[in-house]
C-alpha positions as CSV (number, residue, x, y, z in Angstrom):
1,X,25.8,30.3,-2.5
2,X,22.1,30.5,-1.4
3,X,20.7,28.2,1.6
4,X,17.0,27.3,0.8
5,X,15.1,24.9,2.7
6,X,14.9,21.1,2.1
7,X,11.9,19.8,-0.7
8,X,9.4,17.6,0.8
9,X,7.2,15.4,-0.6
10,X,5.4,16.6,-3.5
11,X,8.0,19.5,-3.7
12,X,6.2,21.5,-0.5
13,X,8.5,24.9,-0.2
14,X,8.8,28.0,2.1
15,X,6.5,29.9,-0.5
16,X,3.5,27.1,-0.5
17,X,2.5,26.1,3.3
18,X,-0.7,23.9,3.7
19,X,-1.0,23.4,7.5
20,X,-4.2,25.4,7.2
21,X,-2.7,28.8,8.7
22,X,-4.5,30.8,5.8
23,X,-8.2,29.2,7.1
24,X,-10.1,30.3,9.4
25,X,-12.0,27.6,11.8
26,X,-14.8,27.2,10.2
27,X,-13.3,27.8,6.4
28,X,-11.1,24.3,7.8
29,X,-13.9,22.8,9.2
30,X,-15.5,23.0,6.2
31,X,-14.2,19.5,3.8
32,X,-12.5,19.9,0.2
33,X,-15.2,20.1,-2.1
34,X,-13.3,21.7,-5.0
35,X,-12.2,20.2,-7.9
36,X,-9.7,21.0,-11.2
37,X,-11.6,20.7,-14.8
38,X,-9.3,22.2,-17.1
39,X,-5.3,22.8,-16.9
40,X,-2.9,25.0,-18.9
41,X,1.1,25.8,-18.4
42,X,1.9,28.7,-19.7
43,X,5.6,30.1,-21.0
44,X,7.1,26.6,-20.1
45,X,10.1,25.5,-21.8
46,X,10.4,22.3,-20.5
47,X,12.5,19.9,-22.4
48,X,13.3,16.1,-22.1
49,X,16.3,15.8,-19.2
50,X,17.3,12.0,-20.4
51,X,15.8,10.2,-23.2
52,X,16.9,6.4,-21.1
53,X,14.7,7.5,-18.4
54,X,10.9,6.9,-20.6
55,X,9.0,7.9,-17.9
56,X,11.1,11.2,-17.6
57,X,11.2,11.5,-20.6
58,X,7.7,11.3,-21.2
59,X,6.1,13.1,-18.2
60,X,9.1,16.3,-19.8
61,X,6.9,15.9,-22.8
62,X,3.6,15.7,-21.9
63,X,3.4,18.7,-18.8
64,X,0.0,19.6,-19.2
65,X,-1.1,16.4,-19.1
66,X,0.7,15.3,-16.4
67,X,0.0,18.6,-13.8
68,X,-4.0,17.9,-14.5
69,X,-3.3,14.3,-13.5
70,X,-1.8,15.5,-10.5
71,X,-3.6,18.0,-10.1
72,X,-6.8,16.8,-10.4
73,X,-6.3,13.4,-7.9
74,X,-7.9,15.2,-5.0
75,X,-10.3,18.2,-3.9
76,X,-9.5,21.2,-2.1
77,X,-10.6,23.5,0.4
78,X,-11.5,26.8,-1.7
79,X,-9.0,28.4,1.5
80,X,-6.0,26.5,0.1
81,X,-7.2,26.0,-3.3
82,X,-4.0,28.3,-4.6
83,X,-1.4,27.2,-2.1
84,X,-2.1,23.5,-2.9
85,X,-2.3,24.3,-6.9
86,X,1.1,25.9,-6.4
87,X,2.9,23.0,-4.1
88,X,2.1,20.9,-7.0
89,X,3.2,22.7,-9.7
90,X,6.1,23.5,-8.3
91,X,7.0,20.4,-7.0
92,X,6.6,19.0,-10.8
93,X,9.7,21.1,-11.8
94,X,11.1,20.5,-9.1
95,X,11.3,16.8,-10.3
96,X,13.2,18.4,-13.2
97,X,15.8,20.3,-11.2
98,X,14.1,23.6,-11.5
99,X,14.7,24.6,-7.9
100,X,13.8,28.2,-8.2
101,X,10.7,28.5,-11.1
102,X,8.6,31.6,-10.5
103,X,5.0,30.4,-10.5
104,X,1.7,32.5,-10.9
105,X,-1.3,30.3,-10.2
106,X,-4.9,32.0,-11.4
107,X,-7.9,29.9,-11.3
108,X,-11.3,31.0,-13.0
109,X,-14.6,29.2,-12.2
110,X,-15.5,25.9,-14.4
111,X,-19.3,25.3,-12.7
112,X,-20.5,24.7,-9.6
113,X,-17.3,23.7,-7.0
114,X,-15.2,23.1,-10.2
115,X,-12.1,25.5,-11.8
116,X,-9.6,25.9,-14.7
117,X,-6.6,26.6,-13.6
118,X,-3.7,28.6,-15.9
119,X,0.2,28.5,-14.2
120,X,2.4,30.8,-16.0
121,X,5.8,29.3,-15.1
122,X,9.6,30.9,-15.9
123,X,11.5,28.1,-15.1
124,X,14.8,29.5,-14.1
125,X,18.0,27.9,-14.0
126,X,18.5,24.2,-14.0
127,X,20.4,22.6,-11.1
128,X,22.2,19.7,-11.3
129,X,23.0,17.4,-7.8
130,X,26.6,18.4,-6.3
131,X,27.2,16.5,-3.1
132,X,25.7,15.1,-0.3
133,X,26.4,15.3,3.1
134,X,26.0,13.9,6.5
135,X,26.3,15.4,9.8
136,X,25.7,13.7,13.2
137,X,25.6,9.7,12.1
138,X,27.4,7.4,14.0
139,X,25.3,4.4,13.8
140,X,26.0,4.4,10.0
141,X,29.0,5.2,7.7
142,X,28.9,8.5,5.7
143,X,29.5,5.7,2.7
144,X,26.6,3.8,3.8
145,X,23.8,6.6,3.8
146,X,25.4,8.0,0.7
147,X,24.6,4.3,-1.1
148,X,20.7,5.2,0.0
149,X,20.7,7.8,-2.8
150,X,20.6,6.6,-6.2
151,X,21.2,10.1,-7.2
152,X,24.8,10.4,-8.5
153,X,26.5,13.6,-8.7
154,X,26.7,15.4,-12.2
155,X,22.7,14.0,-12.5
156,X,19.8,16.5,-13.1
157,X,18.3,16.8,-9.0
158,X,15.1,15.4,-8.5
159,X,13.3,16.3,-5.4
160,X,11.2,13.7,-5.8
161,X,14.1,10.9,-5.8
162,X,15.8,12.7,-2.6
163,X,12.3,12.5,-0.5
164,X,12.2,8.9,-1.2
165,X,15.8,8.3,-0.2
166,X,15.5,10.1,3.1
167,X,12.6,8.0,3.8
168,X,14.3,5.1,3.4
169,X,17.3,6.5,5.3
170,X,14.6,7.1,8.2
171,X,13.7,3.0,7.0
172,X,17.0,2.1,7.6
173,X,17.8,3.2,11.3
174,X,14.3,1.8,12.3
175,X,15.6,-1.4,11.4
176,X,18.2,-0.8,13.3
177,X,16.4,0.3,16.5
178,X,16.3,3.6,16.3
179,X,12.7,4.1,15.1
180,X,12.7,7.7,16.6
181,X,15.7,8.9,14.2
182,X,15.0,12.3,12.0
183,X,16.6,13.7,8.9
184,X,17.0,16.9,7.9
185,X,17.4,18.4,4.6
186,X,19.0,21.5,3.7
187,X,19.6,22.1,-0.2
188,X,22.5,25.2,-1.1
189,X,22.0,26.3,-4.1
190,X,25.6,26.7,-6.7
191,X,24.2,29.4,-8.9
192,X,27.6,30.1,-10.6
193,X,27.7,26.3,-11.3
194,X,24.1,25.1,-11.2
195,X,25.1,22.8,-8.8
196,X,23.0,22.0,-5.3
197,X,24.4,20.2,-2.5
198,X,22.2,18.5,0.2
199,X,23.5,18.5,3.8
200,X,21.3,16.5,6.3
201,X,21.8,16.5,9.6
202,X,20.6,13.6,11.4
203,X,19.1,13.5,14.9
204,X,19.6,9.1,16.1
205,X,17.7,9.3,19.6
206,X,18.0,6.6,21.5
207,X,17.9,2.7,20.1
208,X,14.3,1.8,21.7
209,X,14.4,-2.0,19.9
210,X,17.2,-4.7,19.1
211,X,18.3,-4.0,15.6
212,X,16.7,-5.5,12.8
213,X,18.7,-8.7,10.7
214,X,20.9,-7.8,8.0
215,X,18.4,-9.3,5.1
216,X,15.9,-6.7,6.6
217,X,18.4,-3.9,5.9
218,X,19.1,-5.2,2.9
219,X,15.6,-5.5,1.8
220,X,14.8,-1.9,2.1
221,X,18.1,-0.6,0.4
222,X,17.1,-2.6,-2.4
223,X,13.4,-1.2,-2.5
224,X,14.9,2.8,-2.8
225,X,16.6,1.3,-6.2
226,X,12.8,0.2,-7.7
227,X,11.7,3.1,-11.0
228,X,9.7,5.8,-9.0
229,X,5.7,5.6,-10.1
């Protein structure tokens, strides 16, 4: 088994870091004024994961026109114009359980502060969710933080599903009083299998507020089950 780091957000990973290390000052100073024209995957084999899922399904079928969507939602900084290209990208498959695609971003100029960009993706294995695991809770039940996370076992992993659950974990022990609580992700990676596991270990802090009434709890379990946009 492999450990690789938790997938945040969008699908941020180890390879793709946009804190703005690669800029100099006055390249970060400088505001995103780049913009994506024209996108093309390249080599993908993408195929439909789960055809009673239509928004899966579709956005499976459709890649190219789903990454320029994406991709083409915000400007960049011509410093991180690759690292931000490639956090996307990835984190698309990512949403499809490719947990390990190789990804080569090149972008060629489309006019004045505007590019094409071509990814030439080799998807790599699949990876389906194993278990997940808790370490350090005692203001909840393992049972109860497991029920956050739609996500059954057996079910193609979706990166972008486990974010949102371990935001509404984070949710849940605010409501509680503990609005200082972290979670953190680590995936480990079942190559044999094509399995991944999650273990999180949780961090409570201190309860800074009286807890929150039930409905309120309740309420926000509730929202984590709502399709994902």
């Amino acid at each position: 088994m492999a450990l690789a780091p938790v997938l945040l957000g969008a699908g941020l990973s180890a390879e793709a870091d946009s804190s703005g290390a690669s800029c100099t000052p006055s390249e970060w100073a400088d505001p995103p004024r780049i913009s994506i024209d024209g996108v093309s995957v390249r080599d993908h084999h993408l195929l439909p994961l789960d055809t009673q899922d239509p928004d899966r399904f579709q956005m499976a079928t459709d890649a190219d026109a789903v990454l320029a969507q994406l991709l083409q939602a915000q400007e960049y900084r011509p410093c991180l114009l690759d690292t931000n290209v490639l956090q996307t990208v990835r984190g698309f498959y990512e949403w499809y359980g490719y947990l390990q695609a190789h990804i080569d971003i090149s972008t060629t100029a489309a006019g004045r502060d505007a590019v094409d960009v071509v990814a030439q993706v080799e998807e790599g294995p699949q990876y389906r969710l194993g278990g997940i695991y808790f370490r350090g809770t005692t203001v909840f039940l393992p049972d109860e933080l497991r029920s956050l996370f739609p996500l059954q076992a057996g079910a193609v992993y979706d990166a972008r599903q486990i974010d949102r659950s371990l935001y509404v974990l984070r949710l849940l022990y605010g409501a509680r009083g503990f609005l200082n609580a972290e979670a953190v992700a680590e995936t480990v990676l079942d190559d044999a299998n094509g399995r991944v596991d999650l273990v999180i270990d949780i961090e409570e802090g201190p309860s800074t507020t009286p807890s929150a009434p039930s409905e309120s709890t309740a309420a926000i379990t509730d929202a984590n089950r709502q399709p994902l946009m």
